[in-house]
C-alpha positions, -999 to +999 in steps of 0.1 A: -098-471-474-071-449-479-034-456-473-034-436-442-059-455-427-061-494-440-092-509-425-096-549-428-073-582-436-073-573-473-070-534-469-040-541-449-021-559-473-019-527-496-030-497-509-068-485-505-073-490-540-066-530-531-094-540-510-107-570-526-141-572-538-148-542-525-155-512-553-134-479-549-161-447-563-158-411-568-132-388-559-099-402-547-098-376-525-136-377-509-148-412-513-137-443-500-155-477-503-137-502-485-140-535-471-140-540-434-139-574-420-168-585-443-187-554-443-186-525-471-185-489-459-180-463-479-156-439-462-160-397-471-136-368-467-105-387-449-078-357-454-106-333-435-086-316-401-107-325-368-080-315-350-066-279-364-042-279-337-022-312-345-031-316-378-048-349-374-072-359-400-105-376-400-084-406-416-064-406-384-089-408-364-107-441-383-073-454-384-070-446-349-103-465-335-094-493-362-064-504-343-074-493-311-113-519-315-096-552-301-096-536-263-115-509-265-152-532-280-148-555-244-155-522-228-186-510-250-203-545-260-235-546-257-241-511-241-263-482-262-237-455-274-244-421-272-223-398-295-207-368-300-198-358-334-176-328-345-188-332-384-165-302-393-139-306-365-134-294-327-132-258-339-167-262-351-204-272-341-209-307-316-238-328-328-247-347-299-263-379-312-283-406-291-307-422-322-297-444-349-302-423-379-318-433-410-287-436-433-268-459-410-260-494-427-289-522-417-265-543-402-254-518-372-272-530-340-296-517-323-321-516-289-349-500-278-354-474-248-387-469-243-391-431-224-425-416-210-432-395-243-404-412-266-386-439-279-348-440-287-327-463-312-295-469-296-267-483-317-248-511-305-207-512-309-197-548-312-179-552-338-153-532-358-170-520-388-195-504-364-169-492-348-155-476-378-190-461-393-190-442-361-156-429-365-168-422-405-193-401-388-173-380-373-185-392-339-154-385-319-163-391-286-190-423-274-205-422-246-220-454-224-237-464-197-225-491-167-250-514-177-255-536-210-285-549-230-300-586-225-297-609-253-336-598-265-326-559-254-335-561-219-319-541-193-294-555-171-280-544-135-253-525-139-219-551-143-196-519-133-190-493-107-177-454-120-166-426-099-159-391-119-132-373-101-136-339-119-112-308-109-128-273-103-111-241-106-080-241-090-074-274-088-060-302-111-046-338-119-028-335-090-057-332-068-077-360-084-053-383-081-051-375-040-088-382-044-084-412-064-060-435-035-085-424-012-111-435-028-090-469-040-089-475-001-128-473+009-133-494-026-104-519-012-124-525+021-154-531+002-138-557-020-136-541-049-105-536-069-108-498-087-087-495-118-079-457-129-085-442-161-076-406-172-101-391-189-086-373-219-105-342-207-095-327-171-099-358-143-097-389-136-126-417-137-124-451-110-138-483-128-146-515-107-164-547-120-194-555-100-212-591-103-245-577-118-266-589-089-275-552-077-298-526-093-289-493-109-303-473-077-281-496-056-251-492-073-261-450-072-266-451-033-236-473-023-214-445-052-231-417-036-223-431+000-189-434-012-185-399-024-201-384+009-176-407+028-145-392+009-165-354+012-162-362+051-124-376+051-111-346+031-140-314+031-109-292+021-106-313-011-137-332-020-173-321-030-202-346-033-229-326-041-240-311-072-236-276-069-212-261-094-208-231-075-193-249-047-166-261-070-138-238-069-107-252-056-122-290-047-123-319-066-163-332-076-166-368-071-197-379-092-211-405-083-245-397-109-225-420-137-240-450-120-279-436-129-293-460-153-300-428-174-264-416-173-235-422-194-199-419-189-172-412-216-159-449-229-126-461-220-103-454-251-124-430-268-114-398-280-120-363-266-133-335-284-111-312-272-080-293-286-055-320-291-068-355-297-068-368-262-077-404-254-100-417-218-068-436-212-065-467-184-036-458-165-013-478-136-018-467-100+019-458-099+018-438-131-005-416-111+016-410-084+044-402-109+057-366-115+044-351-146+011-372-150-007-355-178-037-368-205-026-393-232-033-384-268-042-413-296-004-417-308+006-423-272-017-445-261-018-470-295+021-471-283+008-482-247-010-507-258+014-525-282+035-527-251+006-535-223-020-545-235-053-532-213-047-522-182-087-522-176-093-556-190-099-571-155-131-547-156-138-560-186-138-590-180-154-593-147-184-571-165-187-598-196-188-628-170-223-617-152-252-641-161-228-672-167-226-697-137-192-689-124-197-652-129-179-635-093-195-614-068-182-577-056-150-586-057-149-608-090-125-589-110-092-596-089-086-630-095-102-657-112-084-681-085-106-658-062-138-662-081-132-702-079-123-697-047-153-681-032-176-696-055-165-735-040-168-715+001-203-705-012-214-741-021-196-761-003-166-770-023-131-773-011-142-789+022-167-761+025-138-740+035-141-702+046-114-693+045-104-703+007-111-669-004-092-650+023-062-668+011-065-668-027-062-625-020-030-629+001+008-639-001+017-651+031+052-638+020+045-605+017+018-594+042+022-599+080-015-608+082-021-642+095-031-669+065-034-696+082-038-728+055-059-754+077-099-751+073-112-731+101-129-751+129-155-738+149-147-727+188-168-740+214-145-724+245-169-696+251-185-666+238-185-654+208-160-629+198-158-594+173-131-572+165-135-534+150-104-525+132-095-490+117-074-489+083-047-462+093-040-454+056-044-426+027-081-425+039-098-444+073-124-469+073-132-495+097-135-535+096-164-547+115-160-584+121-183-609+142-170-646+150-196-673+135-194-709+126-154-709+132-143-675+108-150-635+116-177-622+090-170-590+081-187-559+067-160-527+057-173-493+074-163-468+055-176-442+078-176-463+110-203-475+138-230-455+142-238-436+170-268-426+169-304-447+159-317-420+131-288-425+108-277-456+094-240-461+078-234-485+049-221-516+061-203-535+028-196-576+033-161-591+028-146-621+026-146-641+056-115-637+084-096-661+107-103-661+139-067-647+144-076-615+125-094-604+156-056-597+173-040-587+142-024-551+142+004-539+121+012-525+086-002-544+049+021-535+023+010-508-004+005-531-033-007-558-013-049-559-011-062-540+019-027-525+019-023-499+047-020-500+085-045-517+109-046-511+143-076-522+171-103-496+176-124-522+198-133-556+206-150-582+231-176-604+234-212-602+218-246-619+225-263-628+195-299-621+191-305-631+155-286-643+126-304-651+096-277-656+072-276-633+040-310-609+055-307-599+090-280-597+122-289-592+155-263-585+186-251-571+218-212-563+218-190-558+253-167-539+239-134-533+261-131-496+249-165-487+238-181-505+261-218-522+255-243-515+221-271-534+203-263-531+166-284-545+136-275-553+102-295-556+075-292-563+039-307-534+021-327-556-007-351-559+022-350-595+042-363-624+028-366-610-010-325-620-018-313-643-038-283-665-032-254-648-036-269-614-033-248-586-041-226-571-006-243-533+005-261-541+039-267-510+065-255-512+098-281-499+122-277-490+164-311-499+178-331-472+198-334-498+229-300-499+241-284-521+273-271-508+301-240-495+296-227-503+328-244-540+330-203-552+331-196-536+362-181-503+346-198-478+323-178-474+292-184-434+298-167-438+332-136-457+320-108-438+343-128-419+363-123-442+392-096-427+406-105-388+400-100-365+423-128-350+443-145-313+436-122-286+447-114-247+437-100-249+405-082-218+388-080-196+359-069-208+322-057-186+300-087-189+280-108-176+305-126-209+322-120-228+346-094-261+353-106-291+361-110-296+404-073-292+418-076-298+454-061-331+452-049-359+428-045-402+427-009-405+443+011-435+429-002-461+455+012-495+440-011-500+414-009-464+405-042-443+391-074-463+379-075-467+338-096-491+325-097-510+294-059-496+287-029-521+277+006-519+287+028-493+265+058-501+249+063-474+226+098-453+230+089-414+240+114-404+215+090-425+187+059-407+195+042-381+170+011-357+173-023-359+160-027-331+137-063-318+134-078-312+099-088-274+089-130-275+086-147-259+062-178-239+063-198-243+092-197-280+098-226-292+119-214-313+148-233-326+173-222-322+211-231-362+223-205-369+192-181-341+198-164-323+224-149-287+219-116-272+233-103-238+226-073-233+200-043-219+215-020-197+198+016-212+205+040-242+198+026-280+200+047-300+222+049-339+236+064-339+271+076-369+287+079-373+324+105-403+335+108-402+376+098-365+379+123-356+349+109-340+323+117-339+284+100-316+259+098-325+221+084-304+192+058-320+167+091-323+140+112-344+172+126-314+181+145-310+217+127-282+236+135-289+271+163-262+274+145-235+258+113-236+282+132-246+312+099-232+338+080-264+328+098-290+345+073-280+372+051-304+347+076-334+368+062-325+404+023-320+386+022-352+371+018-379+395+030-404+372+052-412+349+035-404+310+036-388+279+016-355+273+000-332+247-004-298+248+007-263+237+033-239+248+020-206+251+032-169+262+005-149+275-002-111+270-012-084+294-046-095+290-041-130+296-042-145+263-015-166+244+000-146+218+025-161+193+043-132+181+053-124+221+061-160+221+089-153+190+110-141+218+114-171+234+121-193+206+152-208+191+174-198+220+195-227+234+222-203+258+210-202+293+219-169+296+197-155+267+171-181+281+170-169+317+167-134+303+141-145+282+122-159+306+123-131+331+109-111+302+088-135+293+074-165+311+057-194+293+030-220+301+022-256+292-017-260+288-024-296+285-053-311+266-040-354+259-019-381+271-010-409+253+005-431+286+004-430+318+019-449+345+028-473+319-007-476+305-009-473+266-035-445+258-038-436+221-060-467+216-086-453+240-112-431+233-110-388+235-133-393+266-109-419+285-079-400+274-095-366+289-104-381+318-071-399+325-054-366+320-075-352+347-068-376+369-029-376+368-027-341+362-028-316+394-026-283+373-011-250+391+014-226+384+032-231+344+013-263+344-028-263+329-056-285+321-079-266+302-113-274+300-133-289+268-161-265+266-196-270+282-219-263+256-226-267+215-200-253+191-215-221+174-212-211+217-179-222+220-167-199+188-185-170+203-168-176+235-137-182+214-139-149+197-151-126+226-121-139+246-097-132+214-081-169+212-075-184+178-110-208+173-119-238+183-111-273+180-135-300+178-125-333+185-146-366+181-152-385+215-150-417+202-122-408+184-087-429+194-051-411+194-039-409+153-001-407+162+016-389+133-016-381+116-037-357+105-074-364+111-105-357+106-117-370+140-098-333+153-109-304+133-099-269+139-120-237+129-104-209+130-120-167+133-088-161+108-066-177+081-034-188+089-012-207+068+022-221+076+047-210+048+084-220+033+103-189+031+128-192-001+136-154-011+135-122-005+132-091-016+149-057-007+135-031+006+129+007-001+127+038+020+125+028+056+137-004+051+162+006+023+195-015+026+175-041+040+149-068+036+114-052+025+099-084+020+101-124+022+089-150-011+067-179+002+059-213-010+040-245-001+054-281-012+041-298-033+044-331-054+063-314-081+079-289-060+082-256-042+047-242-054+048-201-048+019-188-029+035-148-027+053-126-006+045-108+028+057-077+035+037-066+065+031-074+107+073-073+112+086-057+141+123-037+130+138-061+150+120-087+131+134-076+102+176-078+116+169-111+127+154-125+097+184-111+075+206-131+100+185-161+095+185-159+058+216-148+050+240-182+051+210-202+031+219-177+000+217-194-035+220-185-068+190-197-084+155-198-075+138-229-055+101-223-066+089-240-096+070-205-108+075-169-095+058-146-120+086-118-131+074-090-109+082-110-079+112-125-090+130-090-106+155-081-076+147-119-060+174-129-031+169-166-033+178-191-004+177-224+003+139-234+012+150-249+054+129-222+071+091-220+080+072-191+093+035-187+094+009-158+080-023-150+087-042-137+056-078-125+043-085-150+016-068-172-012-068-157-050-080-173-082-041-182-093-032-191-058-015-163-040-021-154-006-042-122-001-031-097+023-008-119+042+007-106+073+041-120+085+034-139+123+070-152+127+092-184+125+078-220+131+107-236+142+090-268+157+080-273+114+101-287+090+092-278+050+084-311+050+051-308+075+039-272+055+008-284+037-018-263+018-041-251+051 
């Protein structure tokens, strides 16, 4: 071998003309024969450049895969390599290789595919002198799939789980890394541990070991199910499907890798590309780190001296399937939790349950309770379950059932179903204590399941049937969502599992449901107790009509009727809004799932009534009482004390709420200049949620419940309304919406609880025009007209790096507009520019300031380099910080 890339114990001790018995022939400069470990390869054409833009040699890269074999092999063992060679460098032609060809040595490795109309020879990499005939070869990149070959070249299940997180047009490492903790949170509720890996190319791919016990088309459903989970948590980011022209601006998650037929680049292999980039396993904190970018060969060799592999846990978990202590779904965190489990599942340790819950946690460090005595089992009364919502990156749900003394659970990533044609997936964890079913609070970030769990239901349950690893059976009471016959089943079929059967089940809501109201109170009529009685109503703004007003519940001692609600203790000032997620497309919603509400044009607000006073409060905390002092009426309407949702809006001559009129009541604090504002310009308070009433804590109640408590406490007249949710299906209520002129429509899930300080996907809003909330940090100045003054303002969106610039606006000001925005602008003057990249048109003439102030646009469409098209200027957003401007 040559002196720039020594191969083997006796090539390492000196030159390549030194390698033992080995015979050096030919050119010095084209042939090589070298020992390495104890096989002879002759090695051709080492000073050739693969890689015109760095320089590096065909040398380099042998030397490279040489050193890098010891951690890269664990990750290829045993699997058929497909290869991609670049025989006269990346500039040049891509042979892509899946046989063994006829001039490789006899003592490379091989298996058998057997195909309808063909057979392939697949190589084998397990040692390093294959390793290093490939890299002779030219074959830069290796390709493999997540399963391996039997010891007689059978195939096994797949010992590994891949997700694909590959950026479209427009989009980035950034994005996929957004993607990725998303995903690392439905895979954390599953049991699995997901180790990140950037691919050398433009993503990022998600490895987590699996126990081998589930088949390639499981594996594919349960990734598939997981991409379509993370499609539905984030549609404005995420794409699941195949379609490539669907791919602008999103990030595909492909799930495909997991087909028996597919391959996946191989964790530190090189890239064909223009630099010699590395599939590189990477930290979850690197990822959130500023400047993430793809690792070259140099950089990551230097990694590994220091770290070692990052994805050895995958590793290791995959080459432990078959042998008796080999883990289940979540084998590759611990091997204290792979004893640990594998003792509960036969009876070790006292046949305790519980061992496995507590091998995962640090009673230290997470508030959960770990409770260190062997669980007993409860014979005080019906059984119990708990459904718990993650409130992290991304939600899922915990279902949990008490049996035999511990909650069994199953994570849902996309939650109970409602309705008997469609089945969720249902994954089983590790077994709970029974004081899980109370627990609510926040897990630390790097603790496992880290993230915040609050209660989304729980109760008692009848139990039908419970055969253990096939089939459940049962009938919950739930307080909040009141009674439902669920099954679950596992999804290799009942009775054809084998012990210790791999964790995917399906959760199923039976056709034949009971009674809902068989406890005394329908779920559905939770609140409505006390509702006031069909009267006249009156006119929103929107056009429909208010709920009944002729009357409402007066505080009589116990004050109004709420069921299933617990006693609040949260501070007013503490309390944030839900913030609805922008849909995409034309989502298809059902009505029984989803109730619409018009979108208002004005400010968002929480008002809090203490003995008929009333306090205002802007989604940023805010103090909004003085400005809108016509809404304390909100004091003598509510006939309890509460917190409230809604929207301040000023209405136009036609009756609908207009934002721009409403500029003129904003930001003024002087009760003169207020007074004359509101003589000029009245507001209302529409109301559409409450998070407490009469000292009754709310947000954990359902949409329905909340509505219908507002209703009830509410008696709507003059500033004060209670508009509507719409009576019909959505395309309806956006026709309505348009014909009327509002904004859109927002749809908002009816089993959906209050997400304080969140934004969720339970609320979406569709709008009939884009509207994006902005940083203003510069301007420019003006010509004719507005000569001497500002023509137009530079705009930007925050992001992880920085102010990003998404253009200037220069249209929809009033003049007056204009005076006031100079007087706005002009004590935030700086010198330089706050946006990471203005291109030099926009920035010649520039007056930067500092970026404090938002405003909002309304605009046709975003371009290809992301820049706002057509934007027109709407006015200030001074209930938004920079801080809550994200990319619409």
């Amino acid at each position: 071998m040559s002196p720039e890339a020594r191969t083997g114990p006796e090539a390492r001790t000196g030159s390549a003309a030194r390698t033992g018995s080995a015979a050096r022939t030919g050119s010095a400069a084209r042939k090589t024969t070298v020992l390495v470990g104890d096989r002879r390869l002759a090695l051709t054409n080492l000073d050739k450049v693969l890689y015109p833009e760095t320089g590096t040699t065909k040398g380099r890269v042998v030397e490279y895969y040489e050193r890098v074999a010891p951690w890269m092999i664990p990750h290829v063992k045993d699997r058929p390599v497909t290869r991609k060679r670049w025989a006269n460098g990346v500039d040049g032609k891509v042979f892509f290789e899946k046989n063994l060809p006829d001039s490789a040595p006899d003592w490379v490795r091989h298996h058998t595919i057997e195909h309808s109309d063909h057979d392939n020879e697949y190589p084998i990499v397990d040692d390093l002198p294959t390793l290093v005939w490939m890299a002779q070869q030219a074959a830069l990149e290796l390709h493999v799939p997540q399963w391996r070959f039997g010891p007689r070249g059978g195939r096994q299940d797949p010992d590994r789980l891949v997700l694909d997180l590959d950026p479209g047009e427009g989009v980035g490492l950034a994005e996929c890394v957004e993607v990725a903790v998303a995903a690392r949170e439905i895979l954390h509720g599953m049991g699995l541990d997901p180790y990140p890996v950037t691919s050398g190319s433009k993503g990022i791919h998600l490895y987590a070991a699996l126990d081998g016990r589930a088949s390639t088309d499981q594996v594919s459903e349960v990734a598939h199910e997981l991409a379509r989970a993370l499609e539905q948590d984030l549609p404005d980011l995420v794409l699941s499907s195949m379609s490539r022209a669907e791919r602008r601006g999103k990030v595909f998650v492909d799930w495909s890798q997991n087909n028996g037929n597919k391959t996946t680049i191989a964790p530190y292999s090189l890239r064909g590309r223009e630099r010699p980039t590395v599939a590189a396993p990477r930290t979850w904190e690197e990822l959130t780190e500023k400047g993430l970018a793809q690792l070259t060969l140099d950089e990551v060799l230097e990694r590994l001296q220091d770290h070692g592999d990052l994805l050895h846990p995958v590793a290791a978990g995959a080459l432990s399937v078959g042998r008796p202590d080999a883990g289940h779904w979540d084998s590759d965190r611990t091997q204290a939790a792979n004893d640990a489990e594998r003792e509960a599942r036969t009876g070790g340790a006292a046949n305790d349950r519980l061992t496995t819950y507590r091998s995962k946690r640090d009673a230290s460090k997470t508030p959960e309770p770990v409770p260190q005595d062997a669980p007993t089992v409860r014979k005080d009364g019906t059984p119990t379950f708990v459904i718990q919502e993650h409130h992290a990156t991304r939600d899922h749900y915990d279902f949990r059932l008490e049996h035999d003394g511990v909650l069994v659970s199953w994570a849902l990533p996309k939650g109970e179903p409602t309705d008997p044609g469609k089945n969720h997936l249902a994954v089983m964890t590790e077994d709970h204590p029974l004081e899980y079913g109370t627990f609510e609070g926040t897990i630390p970030h790097d603790e496992y399941g880290g993230g915040t769990v609050t209660l989304w239901d729980d109760g008692t349950y009848d139990l039908e049937k419970w055969r253990e690893g096939e089939e459940v059976i049962v009938t919950l009471h739930g307080r909040t969502n009141g009674n439902r016959r669920l099954a679950l089943l596992h999804t290799r079929g009942r009775g054809k599992g084998r012990e210790g059967d791999e964790k995917n089940w399906l959760i199923h809501r039976t056709k034949d449901q009971p009674d809902p109201g068989a406890d005394g109170t329908r779920s559905e009529d939770a609140g409505r107790a006390s509702r006031p009685a069909a009267g006249g109503g009156r006119t929103t703004p929107g056009g429909g009509r208010t709920t009944p007003g002729g009357g409402r519940t007066t505080h009589d001692g116990g004050g109004p009727r709420i069921a299933r609600a617990a006693e609040a203790d949260t501070d007013p000032v503490e309390r944030r809004t839900m913030q609805a997620t922008l849909a995409t497309g034309a989502p298809t919603l059902d009505p029984a799932d989803w109730a619409f509400e018009m979108k208002w044009d004005g400010v968002r607000a929480l008002a809090t009534v203490r003995d008929g006073v009333v306090s205002l409060r802007s989604r940023n905390g805010n103090d909004l009482t003085a400005q809108y002092p016509e809404l304390a009426e909100l004091g003598e309407r509510a006939g309890v004390d509460g917190v409230f949702d809604g929207e301040v809006v000023a209405l136009d001559d036609r009756g609908r709420p207009s934002f721009q009129l409403l500029q003129n009541r904003m930001g003024l604090t002087k009760k003169r200049e207020v007074a004359a504002a509101r003589a000029q310009t009245p507001v209302r308070f529409l109301l559409f949620d409450v998070l407490e009433a009469d000292g009754h804590e709310l947000t954990r109640l359902g949409y329905e419940h909340r509505r219908q408590a507002l209703e009830t406490v509410i008696d709507a007249g003059g500033a004060i309304e209670v508009p509507p949710a719409y009576d019909g299906d959505l395309a309806r209520a956006l026709a309505d919406s348009a014909e009327r002129g509002l904004e859109g429509v927002v749809a908002k899930k009816r089993s959906s609880r209050y997400a304080e300080g969140r934004r969720s996907e339970a609320w979406l809003k569709l709008k009939h025009h884009a509207t994006q909330e902005v940083v203003v940090a510069g301007w420019k100045p003006g010509s004719g007209r507005r000569e001497g003054g500002i023509g137009s303002l530079l705009l930007g969106i925050p992001g992880p790096d920085g102010l990003r610039y998404v253009g200037k606006v220069g249209t929809g000001f009033r003049d007056r507009d204009l005076d006031e925005i100079a007087d706005v602008l002009g004590p935030l003057a700086r010198q330089d520019s706050p946006f990471l990249d203005v291109p030099r048109p926009d920035a010649r003439d520039a007056r930067w300031v500092d970026p404090e102030r938002v405003g909002e646009v309304q605009f046709a469409e975003w371009t290809a380099d992301g820049r706002l098209r057509q934007p027109s200027w709407r006015g200030w957003r001074p209930d938004k910080a920079p801080g809550d401007v994200v990319l619409e």
